[in-house]
C-alpha positions in Angstrom: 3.6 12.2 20.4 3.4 14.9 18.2 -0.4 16.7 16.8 -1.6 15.5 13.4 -1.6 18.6 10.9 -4.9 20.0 10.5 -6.7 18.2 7.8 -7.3 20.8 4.5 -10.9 21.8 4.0 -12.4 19.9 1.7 -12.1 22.6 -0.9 -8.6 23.3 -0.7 -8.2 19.6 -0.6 -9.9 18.9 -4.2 -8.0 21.9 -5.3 -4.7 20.4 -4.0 -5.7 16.8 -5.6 -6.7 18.3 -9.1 -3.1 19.7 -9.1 -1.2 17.1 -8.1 -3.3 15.1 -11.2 -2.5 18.1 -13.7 1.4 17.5 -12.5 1.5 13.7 -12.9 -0.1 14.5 -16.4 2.7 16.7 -17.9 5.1 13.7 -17.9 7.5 16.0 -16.9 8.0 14.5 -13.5 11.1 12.2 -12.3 10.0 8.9 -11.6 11.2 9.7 -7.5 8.7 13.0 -7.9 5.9 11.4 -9.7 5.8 9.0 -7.0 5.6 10.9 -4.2 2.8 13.2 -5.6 1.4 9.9 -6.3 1.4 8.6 -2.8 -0.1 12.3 -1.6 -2.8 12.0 -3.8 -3.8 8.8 -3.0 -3.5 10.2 0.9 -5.4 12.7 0.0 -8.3 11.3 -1.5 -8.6 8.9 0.9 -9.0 11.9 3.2 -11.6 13.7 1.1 -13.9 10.7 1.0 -13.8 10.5 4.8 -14.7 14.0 4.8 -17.7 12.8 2.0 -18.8 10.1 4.1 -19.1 12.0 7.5 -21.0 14.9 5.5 -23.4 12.7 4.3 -23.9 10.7 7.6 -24.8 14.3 8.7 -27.0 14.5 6.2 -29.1 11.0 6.9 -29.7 12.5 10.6 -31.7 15.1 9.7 -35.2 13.8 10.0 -38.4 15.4 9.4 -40.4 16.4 12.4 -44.0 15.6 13.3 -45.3 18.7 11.9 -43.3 18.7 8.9 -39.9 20.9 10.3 -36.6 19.8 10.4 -34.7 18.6 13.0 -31.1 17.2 13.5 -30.4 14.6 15.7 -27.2 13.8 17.2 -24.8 11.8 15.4 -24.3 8.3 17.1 -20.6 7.7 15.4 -20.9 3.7 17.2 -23.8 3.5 14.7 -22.1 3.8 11.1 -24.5 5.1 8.6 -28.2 5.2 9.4 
């Protein structure tokens, strides 16, 4: 079984989407191209709000302490969002 590519940084990922979105807008695509830029968009932003979700599960975990301070407790992933 081969390794999943390493996903894009979320950045680079939104960068990627906003030009595959600026290509299917031009028109100027076959059908066969506009499709597949299609499909990795949708692939993409699926990806991106994964990335979304998990950052703001992170997020939710970080409680304020007794005397006011901030503390981060670990992430219980069997939990779902808090």
């Amino acid at each position: 079984m081969s390794p999943q590519p390493a996903q894009p940084s979320f950045d680079d990922g939104l960068d990627r989407l906003e030009a595959l979105v600026q290509q299917l807008e031009t028109g100027s695509l076959s059908l066969e191209e506009a499709l597949a830029r299609f499909e990795e968009g949708v692939q993409l932003s699926q990806s991106l709000q994964q990335q979304l979700a998990e950052a703001q599960r992170k997020v939710e975990v970080l409680k304020a302490g007794l005397g006011g301070e901030y503390r981060a407790e670990p992430l219980d992933p069997g939990k779902g969002a808090l």
